[in-house]
C-alpha positions, -999 to 999 in steps of 0.1 A, spaced: 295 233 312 289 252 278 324 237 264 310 203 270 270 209 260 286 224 226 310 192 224 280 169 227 261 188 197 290 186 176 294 148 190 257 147 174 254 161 141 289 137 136 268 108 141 238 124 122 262 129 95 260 100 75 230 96 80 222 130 67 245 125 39 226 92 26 192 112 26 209 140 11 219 120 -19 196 93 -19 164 111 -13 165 149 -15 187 150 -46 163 129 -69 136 143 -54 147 178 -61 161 160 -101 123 148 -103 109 187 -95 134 204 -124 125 173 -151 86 182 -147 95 216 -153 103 206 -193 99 184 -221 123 161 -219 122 129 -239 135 98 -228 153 97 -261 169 131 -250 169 165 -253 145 192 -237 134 228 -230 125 243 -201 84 252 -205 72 260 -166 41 245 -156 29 238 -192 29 199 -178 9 204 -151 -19 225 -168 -14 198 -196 -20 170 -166 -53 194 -157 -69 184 -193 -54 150 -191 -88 127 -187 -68 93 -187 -45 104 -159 -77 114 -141 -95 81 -154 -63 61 -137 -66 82 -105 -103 75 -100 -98 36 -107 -66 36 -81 -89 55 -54 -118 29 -60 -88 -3 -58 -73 16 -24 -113 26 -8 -120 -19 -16 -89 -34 -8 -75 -12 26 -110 -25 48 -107 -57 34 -65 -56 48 -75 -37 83 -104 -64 90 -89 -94 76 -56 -86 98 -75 -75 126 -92 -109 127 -61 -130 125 -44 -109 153 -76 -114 175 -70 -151 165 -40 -152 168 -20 -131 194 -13 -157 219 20 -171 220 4 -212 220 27 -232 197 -3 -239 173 -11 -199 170 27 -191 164 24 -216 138 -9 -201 120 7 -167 124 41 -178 106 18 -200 75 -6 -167 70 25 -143 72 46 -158 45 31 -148 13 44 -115 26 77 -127 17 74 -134 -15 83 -110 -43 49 -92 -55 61 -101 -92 63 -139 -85 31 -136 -60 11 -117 -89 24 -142 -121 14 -171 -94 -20 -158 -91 -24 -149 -133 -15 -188 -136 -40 -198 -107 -67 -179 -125 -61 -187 -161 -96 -201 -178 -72 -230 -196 -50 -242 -171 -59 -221 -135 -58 -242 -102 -92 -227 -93 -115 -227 -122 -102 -264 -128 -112 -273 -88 -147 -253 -93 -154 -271 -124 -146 -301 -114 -163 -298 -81 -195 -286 -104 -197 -256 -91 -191 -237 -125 -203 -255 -154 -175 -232 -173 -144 -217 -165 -145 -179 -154 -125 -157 -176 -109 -131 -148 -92 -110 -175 -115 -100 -203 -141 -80 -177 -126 -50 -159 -150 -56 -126 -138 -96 -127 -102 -87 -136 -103 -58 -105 -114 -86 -75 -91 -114 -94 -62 -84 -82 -78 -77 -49 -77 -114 -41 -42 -121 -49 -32 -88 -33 -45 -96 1 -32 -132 2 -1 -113 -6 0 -91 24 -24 -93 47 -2 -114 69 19 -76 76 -11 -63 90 -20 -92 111 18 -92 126 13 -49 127 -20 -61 152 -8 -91 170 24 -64 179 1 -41 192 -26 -64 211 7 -82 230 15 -43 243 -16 -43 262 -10 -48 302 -23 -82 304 -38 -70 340 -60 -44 320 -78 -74 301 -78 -96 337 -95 -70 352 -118 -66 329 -130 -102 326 -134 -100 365 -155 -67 362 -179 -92 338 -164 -75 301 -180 -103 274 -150 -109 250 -168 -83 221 -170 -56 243 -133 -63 257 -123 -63 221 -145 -30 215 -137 -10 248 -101 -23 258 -87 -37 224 -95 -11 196 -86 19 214 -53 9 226 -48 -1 196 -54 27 174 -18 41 170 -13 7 152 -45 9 134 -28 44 117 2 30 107 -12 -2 92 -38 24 72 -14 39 59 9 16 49 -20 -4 32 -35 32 13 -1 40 2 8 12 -10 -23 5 -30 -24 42 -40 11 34 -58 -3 0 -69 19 -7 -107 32 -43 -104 1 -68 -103 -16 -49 -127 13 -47 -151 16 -84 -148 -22 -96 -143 -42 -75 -165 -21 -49 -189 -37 -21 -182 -66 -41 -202 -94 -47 -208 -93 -15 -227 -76 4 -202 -102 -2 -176 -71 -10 -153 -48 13 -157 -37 29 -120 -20 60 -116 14 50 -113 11 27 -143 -1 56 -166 27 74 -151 50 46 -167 32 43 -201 34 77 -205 72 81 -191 86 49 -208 62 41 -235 54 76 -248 90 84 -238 80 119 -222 99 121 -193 95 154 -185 52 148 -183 59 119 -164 77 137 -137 48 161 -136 27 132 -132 49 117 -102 53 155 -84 13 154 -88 7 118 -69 33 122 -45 16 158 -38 -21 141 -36 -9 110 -13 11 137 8 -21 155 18 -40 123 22 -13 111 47 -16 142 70 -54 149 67 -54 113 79 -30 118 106 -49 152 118 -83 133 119 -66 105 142 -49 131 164 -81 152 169 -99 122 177 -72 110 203 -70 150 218 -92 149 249 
């Protein structure tokens, strides 16, 4: 019996192996490259001493890095309600398999597919004050009497991004919800129609809390991804108008690639990854206590 219980953990870790191997190299090692580069001041032109922690106390008295991180916190606090509910909705719409539904859910989920550089150069051109879609429609329409520039205002140029971004992807929430709402014992939400449940307080008492698990993963796909938010505003807005739009992962890049510091930009990476790290589990611990009975 012990021959054969040590053959079937050896029979394990050989199919773990490559597995382990591809995380090994693929994840631990830069991860572990990224830790050592923040630790000096390497350029991206070359060269570089080793000088400890200097980055990160330099990162401390860094008020744009800090400008960036309060503007990304401010874009993920909007734009992950706006996801949950939107997708929410649609799933409530949406979840039964009726051929018309299937069809709505496969129309509202395809922006997903698209690329986020083609979806965000789609929406610049949609918005643009010359030649945009919209402002063309709106004016026509009189509804405007002039075009709206999106780009020159930081508040106008912020929802023109929060737009296009949840065109982009709330259709992976609404498929996230639909997955979860299907789960549920169909007898569960029988019954309670027969008991006399009104469809909001099925929703409210049935739906939402055996959907929660679902709920935490779509948070926290949405938060991360908008904390690491870099492509639409590298495309839509520059950074501009006078840096008003800068995230943190894009001042990471201006300061990695433009500035050619490599080694501060590590810093800067160790210090978001750190930040989103302890948002993710103080988010998981609150959704655990509140499951714990």
């Amino acid at each position: 019996m012990e021959g054969a219980r040590q053959r079937e953990q050896w029979q394990a870790w050989l199919f773990m192996g490559p597995a382990l191997l591809f995380v090994a190299i693929f994840v631990l090692a830069p991860v572990a490259q990224l830790v050592l580069t923040s630790l000096t001041d390497r350029s991206l032109l070359g060269g570089g001493r080793f000088v400890g922690v200097e980055n990160y106390l330099r990162i401390w008295r860094d008020s744009g890095f800090w400008r960036a991180l309060g503007f990304t916190l401010k874009y993920t606090l909007v734009l992950t309600p706006i996801l949950m509910t939107l997708g929410f909705a649609l799933a409530l719409l949406t979840f039964e398999n009726t051929a018309l539904k299937k069809v709505t859910r496969t129309i509202v989920f395809l922006p997903v597919v698209i690329g986020l550089s083609s979806s965000s150069l789609l929406w610049f051109w949609l918005l643009d004050e010359q030649v945009g879609l919209f402002n063309k429609l709106l004016v026509d329409a009189h509804i405007l009497n002039e075009p709206i520039v999106w780009f020159v205002s930081a508040d106008l140029a912020f929802w023109a991004v929060t737009i296009s971004i949840t065109w982009k992807v709330v259709g992976f929430g609404m498929v996230l919800f639909v997955s979860g709402i299907q789960a549920i014992d169909a007898d569960i939400l029988e019954a309670a129609v027969v008991d006399g449940a009104g469809y909001w307080s099925r929703v409210r008492l049935i739906i939402l809390p055996l959907t929660r698990r679902v709920l935490l993963l779509t948070t926290l796909v949405s938060a991360i991804g908008s904390l690491l938010a870099f492509d639409q505003f590298y495309i839509m807005t520059s950074g501009g108008p006078r840096g008003q739009t800068f995230t943190a992962v894009y001042w990471i890049y201006q300061n990695s690639f433009g500035a050619f510091k490599l080694g501060y930009g590590a810093a800067l990476s160790v210090t978001l990854t750190l930040i989103i790290l302890i948002f993710s589990a103080l988010q998981i611990a609150l959704t655990a206590r509140s499951e714990a009975p």
